[in-house]
C-alpha positions, -999 to 999 in steps of 0.1 A, spaced: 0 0 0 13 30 -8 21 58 20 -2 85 -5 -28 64 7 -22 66 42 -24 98 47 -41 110 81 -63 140 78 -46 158 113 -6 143 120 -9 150 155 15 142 183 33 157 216 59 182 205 96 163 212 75 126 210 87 109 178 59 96 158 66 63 142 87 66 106 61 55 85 33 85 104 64 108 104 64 105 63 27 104 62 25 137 82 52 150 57 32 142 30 4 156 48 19 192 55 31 195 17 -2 187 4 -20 213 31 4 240 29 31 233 8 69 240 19 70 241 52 96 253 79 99 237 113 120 229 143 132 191 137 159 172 156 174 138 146 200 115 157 229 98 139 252 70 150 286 83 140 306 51 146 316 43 114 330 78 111 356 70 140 391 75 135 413 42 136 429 55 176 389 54 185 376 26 172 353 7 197 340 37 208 301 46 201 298 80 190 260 92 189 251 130 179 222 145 183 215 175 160 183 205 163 175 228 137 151 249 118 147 231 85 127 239 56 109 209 38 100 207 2 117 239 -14 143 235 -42 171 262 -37 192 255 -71 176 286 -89 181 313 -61 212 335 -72 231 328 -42 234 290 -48 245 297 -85 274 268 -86 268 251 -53 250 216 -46 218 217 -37 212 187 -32 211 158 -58 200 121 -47 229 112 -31 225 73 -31 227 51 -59 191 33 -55 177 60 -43 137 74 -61 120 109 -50 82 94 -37 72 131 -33 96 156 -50 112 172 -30 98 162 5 100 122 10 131 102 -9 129 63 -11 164 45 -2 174 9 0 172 10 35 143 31 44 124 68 40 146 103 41 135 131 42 150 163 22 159 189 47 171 221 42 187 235 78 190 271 85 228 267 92 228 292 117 204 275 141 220 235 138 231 224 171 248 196 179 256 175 211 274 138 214 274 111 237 304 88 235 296 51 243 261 65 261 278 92 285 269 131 274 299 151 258 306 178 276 312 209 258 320 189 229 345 170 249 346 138 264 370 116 289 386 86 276 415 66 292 422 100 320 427 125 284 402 148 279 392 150 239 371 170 216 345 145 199 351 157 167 388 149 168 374 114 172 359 119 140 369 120 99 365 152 90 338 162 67 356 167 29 356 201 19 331 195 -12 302 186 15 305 221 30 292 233 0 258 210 -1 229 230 10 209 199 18 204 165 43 185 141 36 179 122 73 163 85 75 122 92 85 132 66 115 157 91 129 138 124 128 115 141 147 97 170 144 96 191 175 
């Protein structure tokens, strides 16, 4: 069945209570139908692990990021993003199900974000305990998380858009 179907008529949950992914996309869906792009306070999680440098291996790395995102606009044509990456689909497999909101992956629903770059915050928890500051406490040495981290390539600074698993989003 397919999730165009599904659509509640009212998405409705407790701000900060994640809905489940496949109501999350519906209420997407929902919101760009209603009112078209829409902006809103979202949060989601990512497990950085497999971004850990070899000296950190074995450690689980979890951030946490909040932001005000915009869902369903295209930037590409605005002068200011003349030569920059808006955004293509960014994995092999993956389909648009509702251009540009909802994106279908091998491995589940994203959803197209675009962050107001100036509100993104982000915190970490290294193997469950709350970074500090950005820092954390391994073997008596005090470290900054993102050291533990590859470093973003220089090309990504330049993409104006996420695309975040449904499952890993909520909208606050």
């Amino acid at each position: 069945m397919s999730l165009l179907t599904q659509i509640p008529a009212i998405p409705t949950t407790h701000a900060g209570v994640p809905l489940p992914p496949e109501q999350l996309a519906a209420a997407i869906l929902y919101m760009a139908a209603l009112h078209g792009p829409t902006t809103v306070r979202a949060q989601w999680v990512t497990d950085k692990s497999k971004q850990t440098r070899a000296a950190h291996k074995g450690h689980k790395i979890v951030s946490t990021s909040t932001a005000i995102v915009t869902l369903g606009l295209e930037y590409k044509n605005k002068p200011e993003n003349i030569g920059k990456e808006t955004g293509p689909l960014r994995g092999k497999n993956d389909e648009w199900l509702l251009y540009p909101f909802i994106i279908v992956a091998q491995t589940g629903l994203k959803a197209r974000l675009y962050p107001v770059r100036e509100t993104i915050k982000t915190t970490f928890t290294v193997d469950g305990i709350p970074a500090v500051d950005g820092k954390t406490t391994i073997d008596g040495q005090e470290i900054k998380v993102r050291d533990m981290l590859y470093s973003r390539k220089n090309s990504d600074l330049d993409v104006l858009t996420i695309d975040v698993f449904v499952d890993n989003l909520t909208l606050l």
